[in-house]
C-alpha positions as CSV (number, residue, x, y, z in Angstrom):
1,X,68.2,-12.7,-103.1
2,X,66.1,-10.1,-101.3
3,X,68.3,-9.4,-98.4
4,X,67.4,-7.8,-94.6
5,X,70.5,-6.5,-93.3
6,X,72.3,-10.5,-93.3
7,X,76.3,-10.5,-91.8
8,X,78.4,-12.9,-94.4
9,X,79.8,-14.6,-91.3
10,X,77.9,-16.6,-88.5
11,X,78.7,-18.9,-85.7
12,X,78.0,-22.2,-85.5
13,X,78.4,-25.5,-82.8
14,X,80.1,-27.9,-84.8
15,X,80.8,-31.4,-83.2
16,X,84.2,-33.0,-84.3
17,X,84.2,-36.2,-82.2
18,X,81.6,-37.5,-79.6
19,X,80.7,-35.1,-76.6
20,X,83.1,-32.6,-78.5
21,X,81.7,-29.5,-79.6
22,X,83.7,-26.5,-80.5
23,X,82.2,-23.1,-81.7
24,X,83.3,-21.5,-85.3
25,X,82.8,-19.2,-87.7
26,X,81.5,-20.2,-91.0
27,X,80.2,-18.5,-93.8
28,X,76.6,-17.6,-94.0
29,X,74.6,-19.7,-96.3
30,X,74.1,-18.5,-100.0
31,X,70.4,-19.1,-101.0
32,X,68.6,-20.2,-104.4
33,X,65.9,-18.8,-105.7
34,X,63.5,-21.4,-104.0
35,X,64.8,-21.0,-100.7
36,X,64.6,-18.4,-97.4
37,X,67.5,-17.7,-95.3
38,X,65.8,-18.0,-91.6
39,X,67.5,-16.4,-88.5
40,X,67.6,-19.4,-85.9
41,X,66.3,-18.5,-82.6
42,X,65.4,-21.1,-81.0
43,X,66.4,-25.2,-81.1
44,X,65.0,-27.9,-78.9
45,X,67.5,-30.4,-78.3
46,X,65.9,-34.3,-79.4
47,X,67.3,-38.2,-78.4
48,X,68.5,-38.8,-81.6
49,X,70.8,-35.6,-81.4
50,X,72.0,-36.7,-78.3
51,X,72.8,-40.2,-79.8
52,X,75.0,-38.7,-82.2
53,X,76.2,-36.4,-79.7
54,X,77.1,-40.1,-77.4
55,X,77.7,-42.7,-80.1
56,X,78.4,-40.9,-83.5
57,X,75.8,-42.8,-85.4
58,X,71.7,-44.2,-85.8
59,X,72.0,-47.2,-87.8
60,X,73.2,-46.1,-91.5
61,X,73.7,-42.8,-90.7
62,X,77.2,-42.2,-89.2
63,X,78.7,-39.0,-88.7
64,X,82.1,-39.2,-90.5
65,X,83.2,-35.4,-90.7
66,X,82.7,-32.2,-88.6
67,X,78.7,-31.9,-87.7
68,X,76.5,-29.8,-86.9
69,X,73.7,-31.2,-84.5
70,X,69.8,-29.5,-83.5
71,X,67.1,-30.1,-86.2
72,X,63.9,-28.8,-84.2
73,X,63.7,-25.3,-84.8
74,X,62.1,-21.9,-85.4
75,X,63.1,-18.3,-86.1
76,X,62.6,-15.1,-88.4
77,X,63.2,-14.8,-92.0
78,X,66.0,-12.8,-92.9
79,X,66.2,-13.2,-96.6
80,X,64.3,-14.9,-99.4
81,X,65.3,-15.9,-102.8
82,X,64.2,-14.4,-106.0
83,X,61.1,-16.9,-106.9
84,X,59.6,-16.6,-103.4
85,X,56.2,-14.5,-102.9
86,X,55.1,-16.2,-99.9
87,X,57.6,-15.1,-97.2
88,X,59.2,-11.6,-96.7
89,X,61.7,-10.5,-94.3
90,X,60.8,-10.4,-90.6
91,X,58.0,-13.1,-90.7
92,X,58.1,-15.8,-87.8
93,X,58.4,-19.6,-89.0
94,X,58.0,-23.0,-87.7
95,X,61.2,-24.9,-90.4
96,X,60.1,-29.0,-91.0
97,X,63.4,-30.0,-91.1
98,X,62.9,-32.9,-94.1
99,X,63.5,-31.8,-97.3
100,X,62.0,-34.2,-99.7
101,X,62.6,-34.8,-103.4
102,X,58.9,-34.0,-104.6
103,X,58.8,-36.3,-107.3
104,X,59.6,-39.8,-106.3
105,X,56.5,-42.4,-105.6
106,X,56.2,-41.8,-101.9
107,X,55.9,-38.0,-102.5
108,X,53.4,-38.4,-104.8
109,X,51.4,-40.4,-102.8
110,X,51.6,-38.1,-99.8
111,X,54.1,-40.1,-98.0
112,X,56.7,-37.6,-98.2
113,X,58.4,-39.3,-95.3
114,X,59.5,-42.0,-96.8
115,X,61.6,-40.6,-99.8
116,X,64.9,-41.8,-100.2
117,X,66.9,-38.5,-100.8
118,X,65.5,-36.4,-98.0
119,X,67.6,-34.0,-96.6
120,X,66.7,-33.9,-93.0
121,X,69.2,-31.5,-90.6
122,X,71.3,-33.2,-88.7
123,X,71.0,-36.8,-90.1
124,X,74.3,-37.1,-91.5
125,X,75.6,-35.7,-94.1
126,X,73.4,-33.3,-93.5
127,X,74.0,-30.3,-90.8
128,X,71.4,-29.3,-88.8
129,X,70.1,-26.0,-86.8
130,X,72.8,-25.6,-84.4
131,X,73.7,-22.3,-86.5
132,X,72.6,-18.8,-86.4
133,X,71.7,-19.1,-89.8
134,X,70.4,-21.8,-91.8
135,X,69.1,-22.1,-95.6
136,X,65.6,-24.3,-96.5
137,X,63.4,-24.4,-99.5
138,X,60.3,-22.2,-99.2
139,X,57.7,-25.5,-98.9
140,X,59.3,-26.4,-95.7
141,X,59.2,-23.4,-93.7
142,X,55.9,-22.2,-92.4
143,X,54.1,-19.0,-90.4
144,X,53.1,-18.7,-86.8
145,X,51.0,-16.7,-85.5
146,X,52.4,-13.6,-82.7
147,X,50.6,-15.4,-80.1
148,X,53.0,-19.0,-79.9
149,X,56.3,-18.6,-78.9
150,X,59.5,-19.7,-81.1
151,X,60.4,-22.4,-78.2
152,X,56.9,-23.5,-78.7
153,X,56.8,-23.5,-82.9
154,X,60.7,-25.2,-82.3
155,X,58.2,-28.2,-80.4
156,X,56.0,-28.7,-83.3
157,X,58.6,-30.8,-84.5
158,X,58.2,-33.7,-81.6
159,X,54.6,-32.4,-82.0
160,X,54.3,-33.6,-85.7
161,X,55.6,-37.4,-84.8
162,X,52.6,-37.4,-82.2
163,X,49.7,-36.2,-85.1
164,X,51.5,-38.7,-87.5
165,X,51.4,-41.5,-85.0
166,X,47.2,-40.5,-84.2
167,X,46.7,-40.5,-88.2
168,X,48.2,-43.5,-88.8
169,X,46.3,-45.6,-85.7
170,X,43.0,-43.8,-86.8
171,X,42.4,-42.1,-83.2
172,X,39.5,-41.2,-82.8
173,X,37.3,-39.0,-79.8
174,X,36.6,-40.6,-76.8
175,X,39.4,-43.8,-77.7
176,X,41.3,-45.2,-74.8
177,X,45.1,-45.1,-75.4
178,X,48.4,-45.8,-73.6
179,X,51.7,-44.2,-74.4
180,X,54.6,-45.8,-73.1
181,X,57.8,-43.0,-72.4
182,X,57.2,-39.5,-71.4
183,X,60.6,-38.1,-72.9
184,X,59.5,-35.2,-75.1
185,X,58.2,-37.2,-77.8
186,X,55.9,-39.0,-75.5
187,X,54.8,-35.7,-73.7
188,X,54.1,-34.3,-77.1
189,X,52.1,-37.1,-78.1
190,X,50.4,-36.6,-75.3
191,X,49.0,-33.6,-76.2
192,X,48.4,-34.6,-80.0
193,X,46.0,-37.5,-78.2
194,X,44.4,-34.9,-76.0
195,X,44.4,-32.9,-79.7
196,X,42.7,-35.8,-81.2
197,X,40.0,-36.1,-78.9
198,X,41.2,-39.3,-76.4
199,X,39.1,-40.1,-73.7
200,X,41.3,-41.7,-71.0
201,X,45.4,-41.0,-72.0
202,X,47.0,-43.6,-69.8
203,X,50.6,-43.2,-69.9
204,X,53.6,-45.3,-68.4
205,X,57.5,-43.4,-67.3
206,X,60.1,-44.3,-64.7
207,X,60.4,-40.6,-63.7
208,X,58.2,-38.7,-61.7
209,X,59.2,-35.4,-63.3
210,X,57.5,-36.7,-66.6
211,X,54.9,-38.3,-65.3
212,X,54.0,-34.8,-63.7
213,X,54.4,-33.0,-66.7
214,X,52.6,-35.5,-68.8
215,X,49.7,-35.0,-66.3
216,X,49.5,-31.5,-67.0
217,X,49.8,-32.3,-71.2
218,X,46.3,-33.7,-70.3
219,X,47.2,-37.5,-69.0
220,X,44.4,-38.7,-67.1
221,X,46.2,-41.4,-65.5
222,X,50.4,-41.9,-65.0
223,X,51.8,-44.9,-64.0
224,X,55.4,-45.1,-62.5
225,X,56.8,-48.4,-63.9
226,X,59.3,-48.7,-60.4
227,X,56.3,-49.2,-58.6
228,X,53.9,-50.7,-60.7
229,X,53.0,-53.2,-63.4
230,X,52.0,-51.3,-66.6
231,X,49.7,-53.8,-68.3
232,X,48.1,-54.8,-64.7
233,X,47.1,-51.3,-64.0
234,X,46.1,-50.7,-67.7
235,X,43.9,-54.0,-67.7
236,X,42.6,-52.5,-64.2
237,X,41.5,-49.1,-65.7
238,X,40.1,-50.2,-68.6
239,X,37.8,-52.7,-66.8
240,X,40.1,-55.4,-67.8
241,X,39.6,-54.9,-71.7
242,X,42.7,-53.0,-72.8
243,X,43.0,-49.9,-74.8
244,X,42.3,-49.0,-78.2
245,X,45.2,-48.0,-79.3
246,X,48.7,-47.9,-77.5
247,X,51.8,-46.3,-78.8
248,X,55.2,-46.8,-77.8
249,X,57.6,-43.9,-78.1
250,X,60.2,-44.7,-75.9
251,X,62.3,-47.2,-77.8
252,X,62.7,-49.5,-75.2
253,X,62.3,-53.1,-75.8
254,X,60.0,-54.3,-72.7
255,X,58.0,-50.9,-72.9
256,X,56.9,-52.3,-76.3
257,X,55.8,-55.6,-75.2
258,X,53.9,-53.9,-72.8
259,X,52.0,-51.8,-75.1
260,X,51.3,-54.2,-76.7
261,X,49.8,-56.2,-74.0
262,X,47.1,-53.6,-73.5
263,X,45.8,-53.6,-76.4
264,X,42.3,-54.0,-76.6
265,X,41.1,-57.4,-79.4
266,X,41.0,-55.4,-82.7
267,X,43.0,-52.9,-81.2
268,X,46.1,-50.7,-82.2
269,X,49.3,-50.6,-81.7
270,X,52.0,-47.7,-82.9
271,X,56.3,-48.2,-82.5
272,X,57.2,-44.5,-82.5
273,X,60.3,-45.0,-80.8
274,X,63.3,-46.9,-82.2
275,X,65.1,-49.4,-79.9
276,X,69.3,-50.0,-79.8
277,X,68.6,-53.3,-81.2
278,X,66.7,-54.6,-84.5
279,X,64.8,-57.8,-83.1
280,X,62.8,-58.1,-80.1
281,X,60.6,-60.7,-79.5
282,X,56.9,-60.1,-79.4
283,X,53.9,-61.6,-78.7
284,X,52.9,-63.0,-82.3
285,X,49.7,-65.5,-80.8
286,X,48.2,-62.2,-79.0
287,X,48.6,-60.4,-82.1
288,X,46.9,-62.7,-84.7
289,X,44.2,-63.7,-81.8
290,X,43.5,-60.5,-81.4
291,X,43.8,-58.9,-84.9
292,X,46.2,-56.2,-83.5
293,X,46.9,-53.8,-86.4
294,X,50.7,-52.4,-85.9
295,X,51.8,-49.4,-87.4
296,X,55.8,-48.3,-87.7
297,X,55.7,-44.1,-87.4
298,X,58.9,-42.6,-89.2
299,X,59.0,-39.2,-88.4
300,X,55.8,-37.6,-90.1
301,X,54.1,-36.1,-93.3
302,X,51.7,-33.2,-93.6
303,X,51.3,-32.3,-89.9
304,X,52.9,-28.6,-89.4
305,X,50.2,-26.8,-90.7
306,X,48.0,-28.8,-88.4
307,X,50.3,-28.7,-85.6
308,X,50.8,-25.2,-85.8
309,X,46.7,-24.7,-85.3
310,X,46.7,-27.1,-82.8
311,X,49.3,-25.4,-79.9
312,X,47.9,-21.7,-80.7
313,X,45.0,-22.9,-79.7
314,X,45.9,-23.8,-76.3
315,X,45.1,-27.2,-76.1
316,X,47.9,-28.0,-74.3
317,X,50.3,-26.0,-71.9
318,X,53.5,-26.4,-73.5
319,X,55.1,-24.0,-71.5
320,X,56.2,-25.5,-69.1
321,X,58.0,-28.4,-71.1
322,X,61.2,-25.6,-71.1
323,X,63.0,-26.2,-68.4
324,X,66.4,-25.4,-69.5
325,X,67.5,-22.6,-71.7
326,X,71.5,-22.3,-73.3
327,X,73.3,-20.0,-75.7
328,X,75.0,-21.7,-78.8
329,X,78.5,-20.9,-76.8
330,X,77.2,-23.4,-74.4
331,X,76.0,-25.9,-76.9
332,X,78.0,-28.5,-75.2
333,X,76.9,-28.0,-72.1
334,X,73.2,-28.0,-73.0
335,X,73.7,-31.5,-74.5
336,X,75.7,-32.8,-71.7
337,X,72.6,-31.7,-69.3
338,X,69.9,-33.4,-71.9
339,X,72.3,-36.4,-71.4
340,X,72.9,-36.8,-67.8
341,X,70.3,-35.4,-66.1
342,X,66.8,-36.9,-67.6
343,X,65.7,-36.6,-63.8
344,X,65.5,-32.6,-63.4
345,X,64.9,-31.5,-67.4
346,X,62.5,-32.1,-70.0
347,X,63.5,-29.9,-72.6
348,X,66.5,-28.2,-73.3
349,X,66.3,-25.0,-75.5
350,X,69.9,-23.9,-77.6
351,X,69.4,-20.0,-78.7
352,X,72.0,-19.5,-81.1
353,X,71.6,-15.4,-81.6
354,X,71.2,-14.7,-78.2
């Protein structure tokens, strides 16, 4: 291992029960020859951390020891293993936090995704980026450039779902399309729309906070579900003949059968988010009368490169997505504010060396 000056001893946030996190010293990670050691500086806190923060468990995965939560992150290399050429100490990197076998059919066939012995951080067993330190294998860490920040390279995680979600539906310029949920998923699929070359990016929220911010992603229209109906006013800006594609990222039940109401005939419809429960009735008449094509989105597969381009180039302010900043001493208390007060933040930023 080619070593910057590394400590053998780091501090980590390590959750022991729900909304319990205590802060301990544990060794710093050892590194094969494949891997870089990467100083964490800065971690974006995401729903699904804060529903294992809440309920100890998504599905199959269930958190049954100590864990360590955070998995969208960025920071410096501070070692590399002995077969690495690419990375050297110092250099700034965007970390994908899925670690796939390489070998198995859906890696071969590009759908890297889908293999069943990823290692993704903080999808138990596996800890995530709530760490000062952290070890990954050299073909998941990747460069940015001086001019994008390390809270904006942490967001090309969120960023990547969006990309995945436009490939999969086959956005193309000038396509009509409605996301339903501006958490930070939504607002960064916002952006990968805008990205993509969408005409008119209708999108639907309860809060105005989001629907500001999505607004200044480059939404063209935001609709405040309290007040009004999302497929009315959809069907109302699009001259009554629905969108092209919709895409759902929300994971709430009635905000899919409302995408899916404004779809366009041969349109398309994308379920990014994933609801509490596994069935929920939908509109099965409307969907073979119309031909709706629906595509499930799991997380994402060769987009960080892509992504990387896309928010040095400015396309969309990011920014001003930041709205709370923490240290990794008040890891709890970030979460707790993700948690409670979805009114006031958008996205909360852990810094665990500060």
């Amino acid at each position: 291992m080619l070593k910057n000056t590394v400590p053998q001893t780091m501090k980590a946030a390590v959750m022991h029960s729900p909304r319990k996190i205590n802060i301990e010293t544990l060794p710093v990670p050892e590194i094969n020859p494949d891997e870089v050691l990467i100083k964490v500086i800065a971690v974006g806190i995401c729903g699904s951390d804060l529903h294992y923060y809440t309920h100890g468990k998504i599905g199959k995965y269930v958190v049954e020891k100590p864990f360590i939560l955070g998995h969208e992150c960025a920071g410096d290399i501070a070692a590399v293993g002995s077969d690495v050429k690419e990375f050297k100490a110092g250099d700034r990197v965007a970390i994908e936090p899925g670690v796939t076998c390489g070998h198995c059919e859906a890696c071969k066939e590009g759908r890297y995704n889908l293999c069943p012995d990823v290692q993704f951080l903080a999808t138990p067993p596996v800890d995530g980026a709530f760490v000062q330190y952290i070890k990954i294998r050299k073909d998941f860490v990747f460069p940015i450039p001086d001019t994008l920040s390390y809270e904006e390279a942490a967001l090309i995680e969120p960023f990547s779902v969006g990309i995945h979600a436009a490939n999969r539906t086959k956005l193309q310029p000038g396509s009509t399309i409605a996301i339903m949920g501006m958490g930070p998923v939504g607002l960064m699929a916002v952006a990968a729309a805008k990205a993509f070359g969408a005409g008119n990016i209708i999108v639907t929220d309860l809060e105005p906070l989001r629907l500001d911010a999505a607004k200044q992603m480059g939404a063209t229209h935001a609709i405040n579900i309290r007040d009004q109906d999302p497929v009315k006013e959809i069907r109302k800006l699009t001259n009554n003949k629905g969108v092209d594609v919709a895409w759902e990222t929300a994971g709430n039940p009635s905000a899919l059968q409302s995408a899916l109401a404004s779809v366009r005939r041969g349109g398309k419809l994308a379920i990014v988010g994933l609801p509490a429960q596994n069935d929920i009735p939908l509109n099965v008449p409307f969907i073979a009368d119309n031909e709706i094509d629906i595509s499930g989105i799991f997380r994402y597969a060769n987009t960080y490169p892509k992504g990387i381009n896309f928010l040095a180039s400015g396309i969309a302010d990011t920014k001003n997505l930041i709205t709370d900043k923490y240290s990794l001493e008040e890891a709890q208390e970030a979460m707790e504010r993700a948690l409670n007060y979805k009114n006031e933040c958008l996205k909360v930023v852990v810094y665990p060396n500060r």
